[in-house]
DOKE-569182 format. One record per residue (C-alpha): z, y, x; residue number from 1. Coordinates in Angstrom, 1 decimal. Layout:
BEGIN
     c3     c2     c1 num
      Z      Y      X NUM
...
! end
This chain:
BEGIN
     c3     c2     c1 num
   16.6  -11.9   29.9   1
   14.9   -8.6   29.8   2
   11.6   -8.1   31.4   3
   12.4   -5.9   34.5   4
    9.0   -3.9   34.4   5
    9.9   -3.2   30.6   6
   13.7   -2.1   31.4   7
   12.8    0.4   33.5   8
    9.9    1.7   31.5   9
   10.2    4.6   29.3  10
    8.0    6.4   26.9  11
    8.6    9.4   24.9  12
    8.6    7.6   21.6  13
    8.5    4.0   20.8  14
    6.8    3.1   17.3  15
    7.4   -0.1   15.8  16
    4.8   -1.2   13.8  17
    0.8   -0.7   14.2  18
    0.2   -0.4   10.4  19
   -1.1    2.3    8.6  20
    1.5    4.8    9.2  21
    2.2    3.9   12.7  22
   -1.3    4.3   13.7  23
   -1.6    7.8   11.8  24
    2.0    9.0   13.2  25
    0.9    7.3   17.1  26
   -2.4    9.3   17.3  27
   -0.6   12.6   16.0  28
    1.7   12.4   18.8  29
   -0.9   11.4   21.3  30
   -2.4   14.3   20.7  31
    0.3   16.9   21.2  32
    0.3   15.2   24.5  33
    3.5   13.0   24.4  34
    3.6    8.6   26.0  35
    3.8    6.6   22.7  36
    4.5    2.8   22.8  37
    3.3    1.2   20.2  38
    4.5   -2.6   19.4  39
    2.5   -4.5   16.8  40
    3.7   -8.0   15.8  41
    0.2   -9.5   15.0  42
   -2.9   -9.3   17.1  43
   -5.3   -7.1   17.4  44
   -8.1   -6.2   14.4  45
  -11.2   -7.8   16.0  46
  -11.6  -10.7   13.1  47
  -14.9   -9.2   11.5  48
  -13.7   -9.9    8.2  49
  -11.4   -7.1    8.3  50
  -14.1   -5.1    8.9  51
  -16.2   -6.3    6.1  52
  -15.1   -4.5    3.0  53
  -15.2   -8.4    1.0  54
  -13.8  -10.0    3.5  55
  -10.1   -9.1    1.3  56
  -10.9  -11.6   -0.7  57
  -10.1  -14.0    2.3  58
   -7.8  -12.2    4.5  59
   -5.2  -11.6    1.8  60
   -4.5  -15.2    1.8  61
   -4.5  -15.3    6.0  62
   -1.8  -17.2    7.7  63
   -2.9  -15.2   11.1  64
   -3.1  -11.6    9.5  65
   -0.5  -11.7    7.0  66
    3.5  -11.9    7.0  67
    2.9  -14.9    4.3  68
    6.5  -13.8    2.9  69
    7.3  -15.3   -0.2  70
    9.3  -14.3   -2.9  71
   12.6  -15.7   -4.2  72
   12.1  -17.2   -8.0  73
   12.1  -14.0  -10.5  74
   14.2  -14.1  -13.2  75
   11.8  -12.0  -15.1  76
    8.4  -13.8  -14.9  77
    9.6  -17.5  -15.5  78
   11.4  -18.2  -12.5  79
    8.1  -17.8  -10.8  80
    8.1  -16.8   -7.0  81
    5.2  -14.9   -5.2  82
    3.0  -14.9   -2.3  83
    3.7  -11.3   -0.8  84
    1.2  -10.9    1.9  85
    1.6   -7.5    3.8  86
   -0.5   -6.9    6.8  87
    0.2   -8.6   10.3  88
   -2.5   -6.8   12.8  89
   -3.3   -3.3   13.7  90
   -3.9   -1.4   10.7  91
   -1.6   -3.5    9.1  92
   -2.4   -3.3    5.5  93
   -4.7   -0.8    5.7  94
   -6.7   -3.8    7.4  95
   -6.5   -6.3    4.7  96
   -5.9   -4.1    1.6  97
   -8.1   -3.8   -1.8  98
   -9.8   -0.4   -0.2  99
   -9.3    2.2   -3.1 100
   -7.6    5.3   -2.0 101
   -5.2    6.4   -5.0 102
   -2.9    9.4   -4.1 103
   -1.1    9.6   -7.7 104
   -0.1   12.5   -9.7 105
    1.7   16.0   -8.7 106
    4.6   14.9  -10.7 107
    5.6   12.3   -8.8 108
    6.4   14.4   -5.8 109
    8.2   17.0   -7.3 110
   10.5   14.8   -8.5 111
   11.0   13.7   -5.1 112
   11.7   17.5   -4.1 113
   13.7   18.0   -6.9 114
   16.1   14.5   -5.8 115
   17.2   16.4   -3.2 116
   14.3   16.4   -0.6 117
   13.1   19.5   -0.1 118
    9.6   19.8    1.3 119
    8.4   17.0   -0.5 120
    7.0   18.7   -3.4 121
    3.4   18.3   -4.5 122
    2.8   21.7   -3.3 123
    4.1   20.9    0.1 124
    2.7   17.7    0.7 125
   -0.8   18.2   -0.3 126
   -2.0   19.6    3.3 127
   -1.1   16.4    4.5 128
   -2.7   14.6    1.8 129
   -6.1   16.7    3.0 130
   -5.4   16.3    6.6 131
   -6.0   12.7    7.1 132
   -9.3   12.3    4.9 133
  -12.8   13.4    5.2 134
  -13.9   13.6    1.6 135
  -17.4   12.3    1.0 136
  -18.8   13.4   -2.5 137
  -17.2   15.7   -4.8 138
  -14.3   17.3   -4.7 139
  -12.8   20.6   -5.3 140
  -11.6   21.8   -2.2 141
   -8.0   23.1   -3.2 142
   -7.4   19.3   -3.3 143
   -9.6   17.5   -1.0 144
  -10.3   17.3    2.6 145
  -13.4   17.5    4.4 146
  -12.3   17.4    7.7 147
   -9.6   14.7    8.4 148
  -10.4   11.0   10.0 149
  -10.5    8.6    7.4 150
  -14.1    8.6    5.1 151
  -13.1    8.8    1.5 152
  -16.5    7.7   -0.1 153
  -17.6    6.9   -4.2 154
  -18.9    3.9   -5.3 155
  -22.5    3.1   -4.3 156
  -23.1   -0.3   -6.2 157
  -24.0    0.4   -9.7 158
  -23.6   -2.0  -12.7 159
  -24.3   -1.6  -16.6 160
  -21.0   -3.7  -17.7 161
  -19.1   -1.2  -15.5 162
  -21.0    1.9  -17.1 163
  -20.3    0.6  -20.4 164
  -16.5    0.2  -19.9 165
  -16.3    3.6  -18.9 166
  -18.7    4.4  -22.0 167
  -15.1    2.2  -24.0 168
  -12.9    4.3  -22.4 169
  -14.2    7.4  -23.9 170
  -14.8    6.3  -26.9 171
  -11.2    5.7  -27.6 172
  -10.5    9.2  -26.6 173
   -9.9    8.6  -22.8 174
  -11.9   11.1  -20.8 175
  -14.3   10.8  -17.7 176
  -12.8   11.5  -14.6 177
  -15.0   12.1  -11.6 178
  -11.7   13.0   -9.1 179
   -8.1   11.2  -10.2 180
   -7.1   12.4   -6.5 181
   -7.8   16.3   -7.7 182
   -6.3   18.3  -10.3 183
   -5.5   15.3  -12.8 184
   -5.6   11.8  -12.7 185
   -5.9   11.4  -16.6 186
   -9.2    9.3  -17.6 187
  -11.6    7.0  -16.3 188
  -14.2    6.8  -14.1 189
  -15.1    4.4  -10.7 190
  -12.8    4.1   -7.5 191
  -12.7    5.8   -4.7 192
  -12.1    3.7   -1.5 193
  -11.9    3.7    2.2 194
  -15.7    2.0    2.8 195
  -18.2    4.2    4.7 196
  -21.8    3.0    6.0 197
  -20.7   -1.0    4.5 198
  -17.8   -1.3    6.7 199
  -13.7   -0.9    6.1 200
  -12.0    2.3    8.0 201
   -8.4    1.2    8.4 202
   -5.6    3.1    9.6 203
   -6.6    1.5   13.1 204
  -10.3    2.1   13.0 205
  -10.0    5.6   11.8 206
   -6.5    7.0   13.8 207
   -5.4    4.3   16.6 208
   -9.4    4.1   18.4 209
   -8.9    7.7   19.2 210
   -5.2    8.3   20.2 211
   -6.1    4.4   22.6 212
   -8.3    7.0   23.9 213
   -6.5    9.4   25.3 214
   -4.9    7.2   28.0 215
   -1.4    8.1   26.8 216
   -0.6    5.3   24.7 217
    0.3    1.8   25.3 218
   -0.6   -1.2   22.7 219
    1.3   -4.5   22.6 220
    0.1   -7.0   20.0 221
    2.1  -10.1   19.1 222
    5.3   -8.0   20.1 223
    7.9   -8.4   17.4 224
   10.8   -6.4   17.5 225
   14.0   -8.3   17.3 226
   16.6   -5.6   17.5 227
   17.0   -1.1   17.9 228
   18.7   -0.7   20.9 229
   21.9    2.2   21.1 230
   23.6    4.5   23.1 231
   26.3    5.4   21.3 232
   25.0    6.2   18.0 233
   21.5    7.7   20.0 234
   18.5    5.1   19.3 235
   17.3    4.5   22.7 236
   14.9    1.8   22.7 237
   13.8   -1.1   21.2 238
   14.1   -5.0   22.4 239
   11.0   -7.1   21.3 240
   10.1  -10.6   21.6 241
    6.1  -10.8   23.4 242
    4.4  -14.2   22.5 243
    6.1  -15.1   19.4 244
    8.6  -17.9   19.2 245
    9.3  -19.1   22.0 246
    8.1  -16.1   23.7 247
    9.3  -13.4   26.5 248
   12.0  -11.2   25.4 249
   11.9   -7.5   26.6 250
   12.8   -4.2   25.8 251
   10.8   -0.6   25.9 252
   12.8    2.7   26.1 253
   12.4    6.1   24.3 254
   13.6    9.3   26.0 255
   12.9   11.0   22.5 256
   12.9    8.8   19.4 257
   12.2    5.3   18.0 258
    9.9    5.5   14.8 259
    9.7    2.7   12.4 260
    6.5    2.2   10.5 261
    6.7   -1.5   10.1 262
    6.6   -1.2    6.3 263
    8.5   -1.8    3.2 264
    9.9   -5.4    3.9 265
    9.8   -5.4    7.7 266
   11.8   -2.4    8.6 267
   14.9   -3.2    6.4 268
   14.6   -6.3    8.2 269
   14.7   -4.8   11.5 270
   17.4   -2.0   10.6 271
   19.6   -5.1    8.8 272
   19.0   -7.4   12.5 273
   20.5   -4.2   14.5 274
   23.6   -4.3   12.1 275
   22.4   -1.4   10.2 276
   22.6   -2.0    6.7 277
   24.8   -2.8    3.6 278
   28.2   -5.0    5.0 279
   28.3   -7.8    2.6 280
   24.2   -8.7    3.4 281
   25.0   -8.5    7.2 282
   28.4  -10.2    6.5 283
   26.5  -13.5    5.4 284
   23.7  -13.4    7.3 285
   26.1  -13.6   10.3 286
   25.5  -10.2   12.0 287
   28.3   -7.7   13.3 288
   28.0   -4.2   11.6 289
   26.8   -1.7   13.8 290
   26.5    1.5   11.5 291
   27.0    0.3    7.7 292
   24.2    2.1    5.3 293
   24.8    0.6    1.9 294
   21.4    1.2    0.8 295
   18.9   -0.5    3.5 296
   17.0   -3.3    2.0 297
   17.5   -2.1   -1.6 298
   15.3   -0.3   -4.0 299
   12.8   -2.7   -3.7 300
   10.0   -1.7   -6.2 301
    6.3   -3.0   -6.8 302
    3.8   -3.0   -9.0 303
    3.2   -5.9  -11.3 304
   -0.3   -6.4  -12.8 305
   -1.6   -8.4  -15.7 306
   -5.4   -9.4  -15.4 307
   -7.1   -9.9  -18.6 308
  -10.6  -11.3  -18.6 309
  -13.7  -11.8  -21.2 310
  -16.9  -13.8  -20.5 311
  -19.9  -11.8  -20.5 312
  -23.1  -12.2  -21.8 313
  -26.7  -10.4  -21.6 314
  -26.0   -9.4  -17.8 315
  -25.5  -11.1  -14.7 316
  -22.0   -9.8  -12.9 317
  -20.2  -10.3   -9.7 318
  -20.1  -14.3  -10.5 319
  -23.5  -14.4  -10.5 320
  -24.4  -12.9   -6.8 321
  -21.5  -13.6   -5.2 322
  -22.3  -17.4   -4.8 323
  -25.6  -19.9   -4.1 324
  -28.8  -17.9   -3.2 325
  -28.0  -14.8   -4.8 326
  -25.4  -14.5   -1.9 327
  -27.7  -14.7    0.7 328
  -29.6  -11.6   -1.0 329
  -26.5   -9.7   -1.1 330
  -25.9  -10.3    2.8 331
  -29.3   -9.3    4.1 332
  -28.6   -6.0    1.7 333
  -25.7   -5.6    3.2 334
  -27.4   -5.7    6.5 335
  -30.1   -3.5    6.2 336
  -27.4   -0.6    4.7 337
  -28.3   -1.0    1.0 338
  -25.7   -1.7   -1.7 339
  -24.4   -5.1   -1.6 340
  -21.0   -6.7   -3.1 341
  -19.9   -7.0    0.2 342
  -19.3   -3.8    0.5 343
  -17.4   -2.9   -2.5 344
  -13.8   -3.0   -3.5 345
  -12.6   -5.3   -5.6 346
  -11.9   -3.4   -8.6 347
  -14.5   -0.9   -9.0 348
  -13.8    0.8  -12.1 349
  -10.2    3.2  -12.8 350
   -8.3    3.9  -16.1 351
   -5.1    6.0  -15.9 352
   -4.0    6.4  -19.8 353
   -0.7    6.4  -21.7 354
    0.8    3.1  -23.0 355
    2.0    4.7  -25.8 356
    0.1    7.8  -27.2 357
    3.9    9.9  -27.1 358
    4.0   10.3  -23.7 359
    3.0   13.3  -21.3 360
    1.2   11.9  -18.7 361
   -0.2    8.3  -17.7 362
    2.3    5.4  -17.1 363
   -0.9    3.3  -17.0 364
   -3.5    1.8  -14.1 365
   -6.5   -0.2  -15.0 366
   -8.5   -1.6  -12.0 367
  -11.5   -3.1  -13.5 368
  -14.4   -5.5  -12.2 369
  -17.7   -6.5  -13.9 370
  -16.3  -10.3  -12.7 371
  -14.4  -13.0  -14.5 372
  -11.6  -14.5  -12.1 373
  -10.3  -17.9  -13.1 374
   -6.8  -17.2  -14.7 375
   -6.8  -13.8  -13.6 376
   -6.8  -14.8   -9.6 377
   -8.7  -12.6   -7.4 378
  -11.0  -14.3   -5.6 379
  -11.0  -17.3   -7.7 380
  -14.5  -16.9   -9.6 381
  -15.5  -18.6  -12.8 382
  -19.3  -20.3  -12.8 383
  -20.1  -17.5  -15.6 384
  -20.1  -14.3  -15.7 385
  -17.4  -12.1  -16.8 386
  -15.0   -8.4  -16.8 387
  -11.6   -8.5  -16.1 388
   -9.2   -5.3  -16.9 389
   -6.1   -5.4  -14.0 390
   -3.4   -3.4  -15.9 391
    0.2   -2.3  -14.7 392
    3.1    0.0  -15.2 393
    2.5    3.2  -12.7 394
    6.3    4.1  -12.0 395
    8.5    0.8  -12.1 396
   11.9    0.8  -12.9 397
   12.7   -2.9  -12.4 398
   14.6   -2.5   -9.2 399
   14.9   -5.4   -6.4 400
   16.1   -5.9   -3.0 401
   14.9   -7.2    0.8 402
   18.0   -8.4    2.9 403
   18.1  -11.1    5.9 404
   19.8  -14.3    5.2 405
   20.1  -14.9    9.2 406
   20.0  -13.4   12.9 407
   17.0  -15.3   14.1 408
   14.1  -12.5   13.9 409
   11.6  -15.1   13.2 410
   13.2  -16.3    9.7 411
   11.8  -14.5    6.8 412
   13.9  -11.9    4.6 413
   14.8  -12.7    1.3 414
   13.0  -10.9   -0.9 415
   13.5  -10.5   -4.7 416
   11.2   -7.9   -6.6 417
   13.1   -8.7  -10.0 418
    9.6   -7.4  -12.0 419
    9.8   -6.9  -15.8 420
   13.7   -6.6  -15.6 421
   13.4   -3.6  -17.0 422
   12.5   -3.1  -20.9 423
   10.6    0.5  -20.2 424
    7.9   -2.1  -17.7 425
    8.2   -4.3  -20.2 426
    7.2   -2.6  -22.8 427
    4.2   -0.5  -21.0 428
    2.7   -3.4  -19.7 429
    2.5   -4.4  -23.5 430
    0.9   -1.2  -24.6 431
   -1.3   -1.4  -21.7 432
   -2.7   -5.1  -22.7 433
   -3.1   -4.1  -26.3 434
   -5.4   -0.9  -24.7 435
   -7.4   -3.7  -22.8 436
   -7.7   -5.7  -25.8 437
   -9.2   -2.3  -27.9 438
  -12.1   -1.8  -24.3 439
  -13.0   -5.5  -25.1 440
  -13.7   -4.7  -28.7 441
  -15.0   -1.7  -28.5 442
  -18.5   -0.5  -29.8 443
  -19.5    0.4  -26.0 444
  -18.7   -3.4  -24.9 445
  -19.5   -5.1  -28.2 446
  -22.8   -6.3  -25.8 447
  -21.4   -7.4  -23.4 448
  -18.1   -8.9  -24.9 449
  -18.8  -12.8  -25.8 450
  -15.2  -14.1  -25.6 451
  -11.7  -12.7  -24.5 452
  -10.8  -15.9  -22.6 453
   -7.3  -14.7  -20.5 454
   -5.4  -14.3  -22.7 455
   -7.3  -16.1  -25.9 456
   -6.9  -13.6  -29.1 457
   -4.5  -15.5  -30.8 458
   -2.0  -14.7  -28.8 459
   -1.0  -11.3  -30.9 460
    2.8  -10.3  -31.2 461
    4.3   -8.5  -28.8 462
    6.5  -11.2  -27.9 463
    3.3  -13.4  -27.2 464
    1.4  -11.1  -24.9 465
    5.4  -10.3  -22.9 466
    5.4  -14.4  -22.4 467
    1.7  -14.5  -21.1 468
    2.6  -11.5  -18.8 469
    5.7  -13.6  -17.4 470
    3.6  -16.3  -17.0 471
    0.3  -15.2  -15.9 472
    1.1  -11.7  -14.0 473
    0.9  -11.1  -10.0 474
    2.1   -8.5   -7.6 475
    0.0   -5.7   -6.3 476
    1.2   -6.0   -3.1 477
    2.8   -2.0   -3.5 478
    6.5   -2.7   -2.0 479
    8.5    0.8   -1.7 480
   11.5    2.1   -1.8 481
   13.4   -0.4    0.7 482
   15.3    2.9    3.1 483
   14.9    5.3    0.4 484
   14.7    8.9    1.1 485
   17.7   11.2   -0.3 486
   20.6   13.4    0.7 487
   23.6   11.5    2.2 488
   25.9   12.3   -0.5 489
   23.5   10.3   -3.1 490
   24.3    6.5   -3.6 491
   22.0    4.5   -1.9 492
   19.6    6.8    0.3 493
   19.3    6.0    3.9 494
   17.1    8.9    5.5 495
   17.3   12.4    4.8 496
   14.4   14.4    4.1 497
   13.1   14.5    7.9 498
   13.4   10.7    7.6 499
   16.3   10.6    9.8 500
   18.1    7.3    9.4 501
   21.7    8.9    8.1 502
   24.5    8.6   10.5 503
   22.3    8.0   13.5 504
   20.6    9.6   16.5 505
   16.9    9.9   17.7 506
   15.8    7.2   14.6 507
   13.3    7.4   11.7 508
   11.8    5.9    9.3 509
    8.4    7.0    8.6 510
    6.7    4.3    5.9 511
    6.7    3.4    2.6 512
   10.2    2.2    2.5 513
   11.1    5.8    2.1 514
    9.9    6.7   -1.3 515
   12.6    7.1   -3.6 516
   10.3    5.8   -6.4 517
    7.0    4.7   -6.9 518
    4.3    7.4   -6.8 519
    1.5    6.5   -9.6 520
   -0.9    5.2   -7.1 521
   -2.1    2.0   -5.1 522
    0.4    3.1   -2.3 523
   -2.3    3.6    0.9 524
   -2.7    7.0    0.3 525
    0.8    8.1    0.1 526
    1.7    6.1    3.4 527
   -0.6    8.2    5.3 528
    0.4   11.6    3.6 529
    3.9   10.3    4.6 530
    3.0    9.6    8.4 531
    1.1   13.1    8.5 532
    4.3   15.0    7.6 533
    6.6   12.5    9.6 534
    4.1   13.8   12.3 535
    5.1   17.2   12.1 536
    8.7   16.5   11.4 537
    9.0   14.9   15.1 538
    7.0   17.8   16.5 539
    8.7   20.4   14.5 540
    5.5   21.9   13.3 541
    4.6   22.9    9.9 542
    1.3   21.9    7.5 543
    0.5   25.4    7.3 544
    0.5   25.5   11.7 545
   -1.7   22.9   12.0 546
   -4.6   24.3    9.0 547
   -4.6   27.1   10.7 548
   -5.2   25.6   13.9 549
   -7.9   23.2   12.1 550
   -9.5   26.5   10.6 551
  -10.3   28.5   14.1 552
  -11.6   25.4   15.7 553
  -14.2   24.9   12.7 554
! end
C-alpha cells in the first residue's frame, strides 16, 4: 500500500536514477528553478574509496555499490559469462568508474544526425560537451571548456616505461597526441581523467552537491523503482520500493515529466516492468503489455577488451609501489598532495590507431599501464613488474540484448552482450593485438621488454590470437544502445530525438541507453554531453541560449 505522504506529493519532475546523467540533468533543472525528485536505488556516496581515485580497483568488485549483474554465457567468448558491475550509489558509475574522460570522434555523432536525429551532430552537440567540464591544461578552446563543473585534469604521475611506450607508438608512425578530446583523436599520448587535487569528481560530487543546495530537490537513496505509473498514455509518476526487499512501497508524482537516467541495463528493465517493451519478452516474463515498443532492451552493445601483458625489467612499475613498504610511501604522498598511484587512473597511457592501415579513421583503443596484471585482471598484480596494453574495437557491431525474465523488480535482467559475434570485432581486435605485439618489440621498449607473458609469443596465427581473445577477453563495462534513439518509422528505436519514449506522454530517456551505436570513447563523457542536451530539451532552451548566458556572467 502506497505511502500516503508520497501519494499526495508531487514534484515537477521525477528522475530515476542518481547516476551520472541523472545528477547532471537534476542540477540543470534545479537551477531553472523547478522541484526535482530524485530516487537512487543504492546509498549515498560517503564510502571514501569512491573518493579515492584507486579505490576502483576495489569498488568495481563491491556487492554494496554495484548492481553485481551477471551475464548470460556468450556464445562468442567460450560460453564464458561476465561480471557486469554498473554503479549502485549516487554518481552511479561515474562513482566507481576507471576515471578517464574520452568524448570520441566527430564522426560518430554525425552519423547519429544523419540516422535520423537531427541536432545530434558533432557540431551541435559539442556546446554541451564544453558545458559540463572545466578543462585543466591544454586545450584549444573551439573544443574545450573552461568553465563547466567537472575538472578535466592531465596526468601528474610520470613514469619512463610509460614515456617509452609513447616513444613505440611513434616510431611505428602513430603520432603524439596532447588532446584526443580536440580536433582529432588520432595518436597517442597519456589520459585524461576526472581526478583533481588526488580525489575523484563524480557526477555527484561535481553536479548533485550543488543542485542538494538549492533547497529544491529531494534525495531518496535505497529507493528502487518498481514500476512508471500512467494516466492514460501521460507518465505521471513513478511507484518505488524504499528499503529494499522487503521494504515500503510508495509512489512520487510528476506534474511535468518522469526522466530515466538509470542507465543502459536498468532502464530497459524498468520500461519492460511497466509493460513497455517488446511483446514476446514481456509475454514470458509474465507482464501484461502496457504500450508494446519492439525495441526496448535491445541493441545491447559494449566494448570488449583484450589485455596483453610483458614483464619488465630495468625499472620498477606500478607492482613495485603498489604493495609492502613502498605502499605506505605512496599514501603519505598522496596525503601531503604530491603524485602518488593513488591518485591515478588505471590506464594511464591512450593509443587510438587503425587495425588495419586501409581504414580512415581509428577503430582502435589502447589503455595502457606501466603494471603487469595477472592474466590480464585489473587489480590482480603480479610480484614483478610489468606493462600491459588493454586493446578493443571502438564501434562494436556485435549486437546483444537486456530483457526481464520476471515481474519481481528485485530479480536481475537477463543480459546477453553476444561480443565477438560479429567478424568486423573480430577481426579488429586481431589487428589490434598484432599492433601490441609490434609496441612490445619495438626499438623504444626493447629496454624494458624482458618477456611477453599474456599471451606467450607462440601463439601466432590469427586463429590462435581469436581463441586467446575468447578465452582471455573482459568487458569494459560500456553498455549502450538498450532504448536506442531514432525516428519512429525506423525498426527498433524507442525515443525520438528529444528522447521522448515513442507513443507516450511526459517520459524520457535521458542515458546511455539512447545511443544508437557506440561512440569511439570510454562512454562517461558522452552520458554527460547527453544529460546537458536532455537538459535543454525538457526546458526547451537551446546550447547557443545558455553560452550566451555563460558569456555575460563571465
Amino acid at each position: 500500500m502506497a505511502n500516503a505522504r508520497d501519494e499526495m506529493e508531487t514534484f515537477d519532475f521525477v528522475v530515476v536514477g542518481g547516476g551520472t546523467s541523472g545528477c547532471v540533468i537534476t542540477n540543470r533543472l534545479s537551477e531553472a528553478g523547478f522541484k526535482v525528485c530524485l530516487l537512487e536505488a543504492g546509498p549515498k556516496d560517503i564510502n571514501p574509496m569512491i573518493h579515492i581515485p584507486a579505490g576502483y580497483i576495489k569498488n568495481i568488485y563491491s556487492k554494496k555499490l554495484t548492481w553485481n549483474f551477471m551475464s548470460e554465457p556468450n556464445p562468442g567468448t567460450n560460453n564464458r559469462s561476465f561480471s557486469l558491475p554498473q554503479g549502485r550509489v549516487l554518481g552511479g558509475s561515474s562513482s566507481i568508474n576507471g576515471l578517464n574522460y574520452v568524448r570520441g570522434q566527430a564522426v560518430d555523432y554525425d552519423n547519429w544526425a544523419a540516422g535520423g536525429n537531427p541536432g545530434w551532430s558533432y557540431e551541435e552537440i559539442l556546446p554541451y560537451f564544453k558545458r559540463s567540464e572545466r578543462r585543466i591544461g591544454h586545450g584549444d578552446e573551439r573544443y574545450r571548456g573552461r568553465n563547466g563543473e567537472l575538472p578535466i585534469t592531465d596526468l601528474d604521475w610520470q613514469h619512463p616505461v610509460s614515456d617509452a611506450l609513447i616513444d613505440a607508438a611513434v616510431e611505428l608512425g602513430i603520432p603524439r597526441n596532447p588532446d584526443y578530446n580536440g580536433a582529432k583523436q588520432d595518436g597517442a599520448g597519456f589520459f585524461q581523467r576526472t581526478i583533481y587535487k588526488g580525489f575523484r569528481h563524480s557526477s555527484a560530487t561535481a553536479f548533485l552537491s550543488k543542485a542538494i543546495k538549492r533547497g529544491n530537490v529531494d534525495v531518496r537513496t535505497n529507493c528502487q523503482a518498481t514500476s512508471i505509473l500512467f494516466e492514460g498514455t501521460k507518465a505521471v509518476g513513478i511507484a518505488y520500493v524504499a528499503g529494499g526487499p522487503g521494504g515500503s512501497h510508495r509512489e512520487v508524482r510528476a506534474s511535468r515529466e518522469v526522466i530515466l537516467t538509470a542507465g543502459a541495463l536498468n532502464t530497459p528493465k524498468l520500461l519492460q516492468l511497466s509493460g513497455i517493451g517488446p511483446a514476446d519478452v514481456l509475454g514470458r516474463a509474465g507482464i501484461g503489455i502496457f504500450h508494446e515498443l519492439a525495441g526496448v532492451g535491445n541493441n545491447l552493445r559494449d566494448h570488449y577488451a583484450v589485455r596483453m601483458v610483458a614483464k619488465v625489467t630495468g625499472s620498477k612499475t606500478i607492482n613495485d609501489v603498489a604493495q609492502g613498504p613502498a605502499l605506505l610511501g605512496q599514501i603519505a604522498r598522496w596525503a601531503l598532495g604530491r603524485p602518488s598511484i593513488l591518485a591515478v587512473s588505471p590506464s594511464l597511457v591512450h593509443i587510438f590507431w587503425k587495425s588495419d592501415p586501409s581504414l580512415s579513421r581509428p577503430d582502435l583503443e589502447f589503455a595502457c599501464a606501466p603494471a603487469s596484471f595477472r592474466e590480464g585482471v585489473v587489480g590482480l598484480l603480479d610480484k614483478h613488474p610489468g606493462l600491459t596494453l588493454g586493446i578493443w574495437q571502438e564501434r562494436p557491431e556485435s549486437l546483444g540484448f537486456c530483457h526481464v525474465t520476471s515481474s519481481d523488480v528485485f530479480e536481475a535482467p537477463a543480459i546477453q552482450p553476444n561480443y565477438l559475434t560479429s567478424e568486423t570485432d573480430q577481426l579488429a581486435l586481431i589487428g589490434g593485438m598484432r599492433l601490441a605485439r609490434r609496441l612490445f618489440r619495438s626499438r623504444a621498449l626493447d629496454r624494458y621488454v624482458e618477456a611477453e607473458t599474456s599471451p606467450t609469443p607462440n601463439l601466432e596465427s590469427d586463429d590462435e590470437l581469436l581463441d586467446f581473445a575468447r578465452q582471455k577477453g573482459t568487458t569494459v563495462y560500456h553498455m549502450i544502445g538498450t532504448a536506442r534513439m531514432g525516428p519512429r518509422s525506423s525498426p527498433g528505436t524507442v525515443v525520438d530525438a528529444e528522447l521522448r519514449v515513442h507513443g507516450l506522454a511526459g517520459l524520457r530517456v535521458c542515458d546511455a541507453s539512447i545511443m544508437p551505436s557506440m561512440p569511439s570513447a570510454n562512454t562517461n563523457a558522452s552520458t554527460l554531453m547527453i544529460a546537458e542536451k536532455a537538459a535543454d530539451l525538457i526546458l526547451g532552451r537551446t546550447a547557443a541560449a545558455i553560452e550566451t548566458q555563460g558569456e555575460r556572467a563571465a
